[in-house]
C-alpha atoms as a printed R data frame, in Angstrom:
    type eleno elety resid chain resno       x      y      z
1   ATOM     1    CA   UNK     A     1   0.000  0.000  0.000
2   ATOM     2    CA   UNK     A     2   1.572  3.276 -1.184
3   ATOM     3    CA   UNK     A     3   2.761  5.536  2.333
4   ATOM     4    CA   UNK     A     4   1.632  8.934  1.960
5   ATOM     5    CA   UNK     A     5   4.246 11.553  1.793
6   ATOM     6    CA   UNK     A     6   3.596 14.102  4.799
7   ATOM     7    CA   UNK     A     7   4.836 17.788  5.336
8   ATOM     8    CA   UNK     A     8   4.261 19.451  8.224
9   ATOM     9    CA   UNK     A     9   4.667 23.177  8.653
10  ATOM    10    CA   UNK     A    10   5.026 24.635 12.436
11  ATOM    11    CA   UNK     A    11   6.505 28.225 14.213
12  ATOM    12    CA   UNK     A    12   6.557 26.567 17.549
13  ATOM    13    CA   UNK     A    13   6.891 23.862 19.860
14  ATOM    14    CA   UNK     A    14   5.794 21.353 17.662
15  ATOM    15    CA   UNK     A    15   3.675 19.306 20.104
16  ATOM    16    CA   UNK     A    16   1.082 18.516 17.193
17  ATOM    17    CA   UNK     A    17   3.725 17.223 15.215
18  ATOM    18    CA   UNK     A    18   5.264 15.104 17.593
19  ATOM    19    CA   UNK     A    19   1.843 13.445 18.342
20  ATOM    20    CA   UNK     A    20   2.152 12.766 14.246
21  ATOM    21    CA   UNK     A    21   5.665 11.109 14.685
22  ATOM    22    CA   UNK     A    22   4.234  8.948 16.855
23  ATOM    23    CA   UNK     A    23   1.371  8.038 14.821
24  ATOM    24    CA   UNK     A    24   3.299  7.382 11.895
25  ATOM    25    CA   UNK     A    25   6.047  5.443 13.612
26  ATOM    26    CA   UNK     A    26   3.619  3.291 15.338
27  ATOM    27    CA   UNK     A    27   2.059  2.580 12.236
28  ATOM    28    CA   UNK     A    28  -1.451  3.823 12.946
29  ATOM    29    CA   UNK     A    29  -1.167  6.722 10.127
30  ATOM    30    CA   UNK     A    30  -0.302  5.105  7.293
31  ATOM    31    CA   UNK     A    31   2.430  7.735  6.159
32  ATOM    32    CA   UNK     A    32   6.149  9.377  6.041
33  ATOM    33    CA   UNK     A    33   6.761 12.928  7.823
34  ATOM    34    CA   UNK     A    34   8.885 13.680  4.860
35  ATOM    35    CA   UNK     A    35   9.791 17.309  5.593
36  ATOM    36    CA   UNK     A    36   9.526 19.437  8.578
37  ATOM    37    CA   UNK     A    37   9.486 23.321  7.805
38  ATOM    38    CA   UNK     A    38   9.540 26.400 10.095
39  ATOM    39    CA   UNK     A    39   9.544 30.210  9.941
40  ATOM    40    CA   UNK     A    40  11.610 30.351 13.468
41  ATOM    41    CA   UNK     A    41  14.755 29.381 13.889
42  ATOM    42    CA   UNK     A    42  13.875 28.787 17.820
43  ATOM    43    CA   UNK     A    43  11.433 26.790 16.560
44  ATOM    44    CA   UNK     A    44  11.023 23.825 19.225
45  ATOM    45    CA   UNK     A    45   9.642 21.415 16.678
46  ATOM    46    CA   UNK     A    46  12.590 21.633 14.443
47  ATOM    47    CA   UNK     A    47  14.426 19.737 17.145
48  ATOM    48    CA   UNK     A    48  11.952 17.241 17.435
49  ATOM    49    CA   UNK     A    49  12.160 16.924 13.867
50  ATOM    50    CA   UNK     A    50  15.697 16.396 13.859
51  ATOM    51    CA   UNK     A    51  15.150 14.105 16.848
52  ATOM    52    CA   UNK     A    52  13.444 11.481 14.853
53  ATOM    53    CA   UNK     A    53  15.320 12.149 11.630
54  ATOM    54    CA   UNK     A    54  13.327 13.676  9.984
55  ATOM    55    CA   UNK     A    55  15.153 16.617  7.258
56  ATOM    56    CA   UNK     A    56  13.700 19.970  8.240
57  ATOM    57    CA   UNK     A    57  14.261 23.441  6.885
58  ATOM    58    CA   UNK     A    58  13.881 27.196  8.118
59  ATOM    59    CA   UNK     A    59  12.419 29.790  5.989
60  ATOM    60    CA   UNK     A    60  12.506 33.275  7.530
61  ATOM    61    CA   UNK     A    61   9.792 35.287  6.503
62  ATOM    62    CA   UNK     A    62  11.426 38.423  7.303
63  ATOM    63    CA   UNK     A    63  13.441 38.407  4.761
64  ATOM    64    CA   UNK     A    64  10.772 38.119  2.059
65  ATOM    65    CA   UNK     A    65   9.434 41.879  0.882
66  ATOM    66    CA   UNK     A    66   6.121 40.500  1.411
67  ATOM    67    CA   UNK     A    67   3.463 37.102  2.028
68  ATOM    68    CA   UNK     A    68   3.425 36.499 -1.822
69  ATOM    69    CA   UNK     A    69   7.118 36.378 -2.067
70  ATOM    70    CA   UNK     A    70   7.649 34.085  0.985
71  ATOM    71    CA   UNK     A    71   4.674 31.692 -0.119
72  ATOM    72    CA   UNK     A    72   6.326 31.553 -3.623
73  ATOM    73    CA   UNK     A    73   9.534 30.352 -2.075
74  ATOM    74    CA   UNK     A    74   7.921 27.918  0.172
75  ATOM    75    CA   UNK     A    75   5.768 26.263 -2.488
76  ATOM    76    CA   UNK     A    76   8.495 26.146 -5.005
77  ATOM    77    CA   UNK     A    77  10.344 24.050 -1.989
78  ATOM    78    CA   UNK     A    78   7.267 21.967 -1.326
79  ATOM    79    CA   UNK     A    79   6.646 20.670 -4.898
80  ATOM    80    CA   UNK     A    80  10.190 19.062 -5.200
81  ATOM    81    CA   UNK     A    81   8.767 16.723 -2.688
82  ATOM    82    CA   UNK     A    82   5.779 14.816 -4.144
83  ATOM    83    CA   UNK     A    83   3.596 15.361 -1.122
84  ATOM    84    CA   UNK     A    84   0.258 13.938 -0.141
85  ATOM    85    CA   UNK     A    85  -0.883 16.146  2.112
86  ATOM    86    CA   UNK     A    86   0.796 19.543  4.100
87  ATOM    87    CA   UNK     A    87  -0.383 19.716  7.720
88  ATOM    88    CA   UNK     A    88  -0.047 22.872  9.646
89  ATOM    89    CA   UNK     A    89   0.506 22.436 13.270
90  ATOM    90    CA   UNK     A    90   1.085 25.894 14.643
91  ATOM    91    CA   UNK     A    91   1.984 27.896 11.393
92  ATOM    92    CA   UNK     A    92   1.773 31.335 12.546
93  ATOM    93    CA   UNK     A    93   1.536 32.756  9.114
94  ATOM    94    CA   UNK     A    94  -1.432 33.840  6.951
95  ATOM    95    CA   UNK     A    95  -1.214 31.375  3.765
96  ATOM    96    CA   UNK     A    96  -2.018 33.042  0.057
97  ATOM    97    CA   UNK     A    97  -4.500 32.374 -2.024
98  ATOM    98    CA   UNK     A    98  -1.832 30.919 -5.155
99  ATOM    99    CA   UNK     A    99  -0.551 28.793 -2.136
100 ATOM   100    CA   UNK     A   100  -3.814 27.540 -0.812
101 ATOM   101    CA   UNK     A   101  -4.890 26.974 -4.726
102 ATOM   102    CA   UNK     A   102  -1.707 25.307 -5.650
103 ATOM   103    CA   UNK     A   103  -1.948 22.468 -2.896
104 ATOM   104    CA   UNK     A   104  -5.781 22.835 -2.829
105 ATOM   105    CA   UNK     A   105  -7.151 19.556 -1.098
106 ATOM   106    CA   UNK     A   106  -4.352 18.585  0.443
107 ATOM   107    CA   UNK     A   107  -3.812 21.473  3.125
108 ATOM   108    CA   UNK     A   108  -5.068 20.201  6.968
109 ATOM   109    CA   UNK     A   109  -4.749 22.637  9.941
110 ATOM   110    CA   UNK     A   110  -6.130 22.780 13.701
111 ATOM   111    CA   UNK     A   111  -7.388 25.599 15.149
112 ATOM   112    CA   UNK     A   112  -8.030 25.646 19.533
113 ATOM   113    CA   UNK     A   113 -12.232 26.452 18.942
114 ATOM   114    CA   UNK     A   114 -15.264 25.343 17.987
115 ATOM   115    CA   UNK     A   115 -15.329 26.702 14.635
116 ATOM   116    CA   UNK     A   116 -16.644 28.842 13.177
117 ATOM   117    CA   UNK     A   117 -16.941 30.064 16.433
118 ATOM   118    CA   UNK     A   118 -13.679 32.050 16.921
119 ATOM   119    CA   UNK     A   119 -11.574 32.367 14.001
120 ATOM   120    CA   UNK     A   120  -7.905 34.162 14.501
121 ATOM   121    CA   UNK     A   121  -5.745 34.328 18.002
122 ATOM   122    CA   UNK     A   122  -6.862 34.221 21.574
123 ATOM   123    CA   UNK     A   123  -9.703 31.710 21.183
124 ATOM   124    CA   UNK     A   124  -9.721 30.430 24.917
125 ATOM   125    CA   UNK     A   125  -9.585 34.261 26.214
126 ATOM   126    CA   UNK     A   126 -12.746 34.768 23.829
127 ATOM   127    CA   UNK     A   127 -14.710 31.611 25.196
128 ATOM   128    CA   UNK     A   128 -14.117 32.629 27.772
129 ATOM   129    CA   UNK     A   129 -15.444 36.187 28.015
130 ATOM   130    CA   UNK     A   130 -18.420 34.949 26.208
131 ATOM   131    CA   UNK     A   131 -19.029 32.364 29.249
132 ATOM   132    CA   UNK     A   132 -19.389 29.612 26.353
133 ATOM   133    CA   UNK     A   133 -20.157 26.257 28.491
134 ATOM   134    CA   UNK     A   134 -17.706 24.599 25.950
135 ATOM   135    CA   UNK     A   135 -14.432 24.828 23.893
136 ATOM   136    CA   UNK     A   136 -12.376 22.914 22.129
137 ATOM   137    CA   UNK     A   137  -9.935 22.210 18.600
138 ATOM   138    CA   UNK     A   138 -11.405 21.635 15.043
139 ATOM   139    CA   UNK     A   139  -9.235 20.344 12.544
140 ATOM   140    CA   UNK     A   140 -10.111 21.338  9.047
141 ATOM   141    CA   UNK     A   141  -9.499 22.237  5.092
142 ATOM   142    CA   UNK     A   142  -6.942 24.986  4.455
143 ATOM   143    CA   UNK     A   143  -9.471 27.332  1.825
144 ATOM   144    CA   UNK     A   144  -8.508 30.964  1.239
145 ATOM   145    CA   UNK     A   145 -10.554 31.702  3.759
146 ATOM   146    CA   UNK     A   146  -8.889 32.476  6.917
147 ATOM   147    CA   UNK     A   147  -9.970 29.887  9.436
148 ATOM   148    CA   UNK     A   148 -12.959 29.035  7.180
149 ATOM   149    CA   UNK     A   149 -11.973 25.781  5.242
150 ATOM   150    CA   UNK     A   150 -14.951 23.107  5.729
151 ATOM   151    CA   UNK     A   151 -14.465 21.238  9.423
152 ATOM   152    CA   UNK     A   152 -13.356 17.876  9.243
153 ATOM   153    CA   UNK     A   153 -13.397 16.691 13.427
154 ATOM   154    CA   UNK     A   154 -14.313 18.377 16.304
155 ATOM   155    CA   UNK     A   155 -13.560 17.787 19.755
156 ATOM   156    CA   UNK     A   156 -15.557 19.182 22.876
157 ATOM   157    CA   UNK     A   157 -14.026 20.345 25.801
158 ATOM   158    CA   UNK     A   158 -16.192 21.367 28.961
159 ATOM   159    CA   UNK     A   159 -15.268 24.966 30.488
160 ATOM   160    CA   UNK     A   160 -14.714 24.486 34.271
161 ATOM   161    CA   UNK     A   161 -16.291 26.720 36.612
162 ATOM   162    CA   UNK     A   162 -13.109 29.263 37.651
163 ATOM   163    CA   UNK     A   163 -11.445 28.113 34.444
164 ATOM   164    CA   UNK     A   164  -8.156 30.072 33.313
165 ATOM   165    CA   UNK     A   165  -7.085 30.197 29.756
166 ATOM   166    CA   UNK     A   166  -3.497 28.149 30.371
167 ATOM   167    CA   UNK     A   167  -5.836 25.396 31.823
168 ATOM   168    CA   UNK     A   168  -8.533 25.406 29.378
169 ATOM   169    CA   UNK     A   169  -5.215 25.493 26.826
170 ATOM   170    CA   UNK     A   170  -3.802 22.808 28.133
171 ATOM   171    CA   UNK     A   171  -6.807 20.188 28.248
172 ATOM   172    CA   UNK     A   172  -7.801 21.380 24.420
173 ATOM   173    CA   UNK     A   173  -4.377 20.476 23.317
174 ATOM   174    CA   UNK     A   174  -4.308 16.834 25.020
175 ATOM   175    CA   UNK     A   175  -7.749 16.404 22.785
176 ATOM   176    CA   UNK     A   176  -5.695 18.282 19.438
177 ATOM   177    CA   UNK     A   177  -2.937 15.306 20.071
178 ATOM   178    CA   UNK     A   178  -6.181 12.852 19.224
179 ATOM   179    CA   UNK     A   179  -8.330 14.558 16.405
180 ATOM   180    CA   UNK     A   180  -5.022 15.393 14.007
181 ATOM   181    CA   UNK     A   181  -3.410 12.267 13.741
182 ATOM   182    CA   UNK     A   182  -7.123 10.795 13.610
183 ATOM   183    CA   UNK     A   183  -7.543 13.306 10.518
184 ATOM   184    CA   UNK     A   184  -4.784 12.281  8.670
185 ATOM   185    CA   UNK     A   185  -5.113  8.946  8.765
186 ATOM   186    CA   UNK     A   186  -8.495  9.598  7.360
187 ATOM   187    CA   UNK     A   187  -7.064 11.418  4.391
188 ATOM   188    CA   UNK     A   188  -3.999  9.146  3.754
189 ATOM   189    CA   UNK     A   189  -6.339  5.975  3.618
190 ATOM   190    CA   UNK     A   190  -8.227  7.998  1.130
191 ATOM   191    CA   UNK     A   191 -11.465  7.856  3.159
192 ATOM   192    CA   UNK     A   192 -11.505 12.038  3.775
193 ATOM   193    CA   UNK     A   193 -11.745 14.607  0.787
194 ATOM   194    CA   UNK     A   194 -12.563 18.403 -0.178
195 ATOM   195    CA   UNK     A   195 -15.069 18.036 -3.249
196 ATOM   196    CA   UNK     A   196 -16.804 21.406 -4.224
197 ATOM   197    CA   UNK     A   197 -15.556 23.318 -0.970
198 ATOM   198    CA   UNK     A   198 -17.201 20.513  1.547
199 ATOM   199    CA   UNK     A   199 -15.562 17.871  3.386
200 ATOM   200    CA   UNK     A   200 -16.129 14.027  2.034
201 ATOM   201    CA   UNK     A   201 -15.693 11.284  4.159
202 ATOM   202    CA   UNK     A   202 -17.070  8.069  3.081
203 ATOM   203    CA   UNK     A   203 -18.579  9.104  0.441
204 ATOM   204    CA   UNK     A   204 -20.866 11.192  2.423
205 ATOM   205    CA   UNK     A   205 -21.022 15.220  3.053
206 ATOM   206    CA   UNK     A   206 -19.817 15.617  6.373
207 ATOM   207    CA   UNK     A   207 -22.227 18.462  8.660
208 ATOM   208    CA   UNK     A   208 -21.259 21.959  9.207
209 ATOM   209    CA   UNK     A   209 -19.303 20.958 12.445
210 ATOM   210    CA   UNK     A   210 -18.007 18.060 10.886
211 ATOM   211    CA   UNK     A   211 -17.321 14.415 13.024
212 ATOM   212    CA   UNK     A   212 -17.745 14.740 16.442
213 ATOM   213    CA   UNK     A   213 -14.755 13.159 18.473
214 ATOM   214    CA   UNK     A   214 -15.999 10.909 20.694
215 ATOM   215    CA   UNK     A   215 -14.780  7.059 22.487
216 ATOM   216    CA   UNK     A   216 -17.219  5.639 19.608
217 ATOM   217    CA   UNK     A   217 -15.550  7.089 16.884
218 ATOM   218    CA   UNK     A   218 -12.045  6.387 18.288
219 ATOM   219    CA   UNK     A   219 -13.575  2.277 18.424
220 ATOM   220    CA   UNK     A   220 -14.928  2.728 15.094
221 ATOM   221    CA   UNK     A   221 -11.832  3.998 13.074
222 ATOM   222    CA   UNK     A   222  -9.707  1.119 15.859
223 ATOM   223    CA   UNK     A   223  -7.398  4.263 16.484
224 ATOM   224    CA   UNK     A   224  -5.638  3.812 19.651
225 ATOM   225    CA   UNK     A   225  -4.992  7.146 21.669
């Protein structure tokens, strides 16, 4: 069975792609992390990158003029790869719409809300100050809409009565470390696709929200946590 070639593209710590090293290592994501690629050089995922041998890269974006020079660069790099899919775990950068369009279908990111609730930064501050009853991470298709791509999986986490932002933060990214790798092994077994700006999986048009994480899904697709 052909291994799906996987890119990931991060600006921090890299926790979302370590819990895609695992996955693929373990065998549960059918796929190779083929190239790691940051705009930070303090990037902490780069050094878990290099950890598991994995080649990784570092494109500054200041020192590109602009977004549509940068993005150039970076897709020019990505095409000598033969990817499968480009997942963006923490890519603090505004993608353009030539990128989006030249990879279209095969862009995956995670964003910490309940989308469309709460597009953009500060998402837990903003459930928060609504006094939302619940949070939590959608993963989704990259569109050139900002945060607007069709959702894909959602998981719900319950806002605690007193809750702070670096605790809410910290339970919705235990529950992001489930729903991505459970997204891309979707797409690499060629069970998830964008058809006509919706998400496909199975055939079937998935709902607004998209799947809803839950311990029946996880026995469903036999994904181990």
């Amino acid at each position: 069975m052909h291994k799906a070639r996987l890119a990931v593209l991060l600006s921090g710590d890299g926790s979302n792609l370590q819990a895609l090293i695992d996955a693929t290592q373990n065998g549960i994501i059918n796929a190779e992390i083929v190239l790691v690629v940051s705009n930070k050089f303090d990037a902490g995922g780069l050094k878990r990158a290099q950890k598991s041998g994995i080649e990784n890269i570092v494109l500054d974006n200041l020192q590109y003029a602009d977004r549509r020079s940068f993005d150039f660069v970076l897709e020019s790099k990505l095409k000598k790869y033969n990817l499968d899919l480009i997942v963006l775990a923490g890519f603090m950068r505004i993608l353009t719409s030539d990128f989006v369009e030249a990879f279209a279908g095969r862009i995956l990111n995670i964003h910490p809300s309940l989308l469309p609730k709460y597009r953009g930064l500060h998402t837990h501050q903003k459930a928060l100050d609504a006094g939302d009853k619940n949070a939590g991470a959608t993963v989704h298709f990259v569109t050139t809409e900002l945060d607007g791509g069709p959702s894909i999986i959602q998981a719900v986490v319950p806002i605690l009565k007193n809750d702070s932002v670096d605790a809410l933060a910290r339970r919705i990214l235990i529950k992001e470390h489930q729903i991505y790798p459970l997204a891309v092994k979707l797409f690499c077994e060629g069970r998830l696709s964008l058809i006509d700006e919706k998400a496909v999986f199975d055939s079937a048009i998935l709902p607004k929200n998209g799947l809803r994480f839950t311990d029946e899904l996880i026995k469903l697709e036999q994904y181990i946590c």
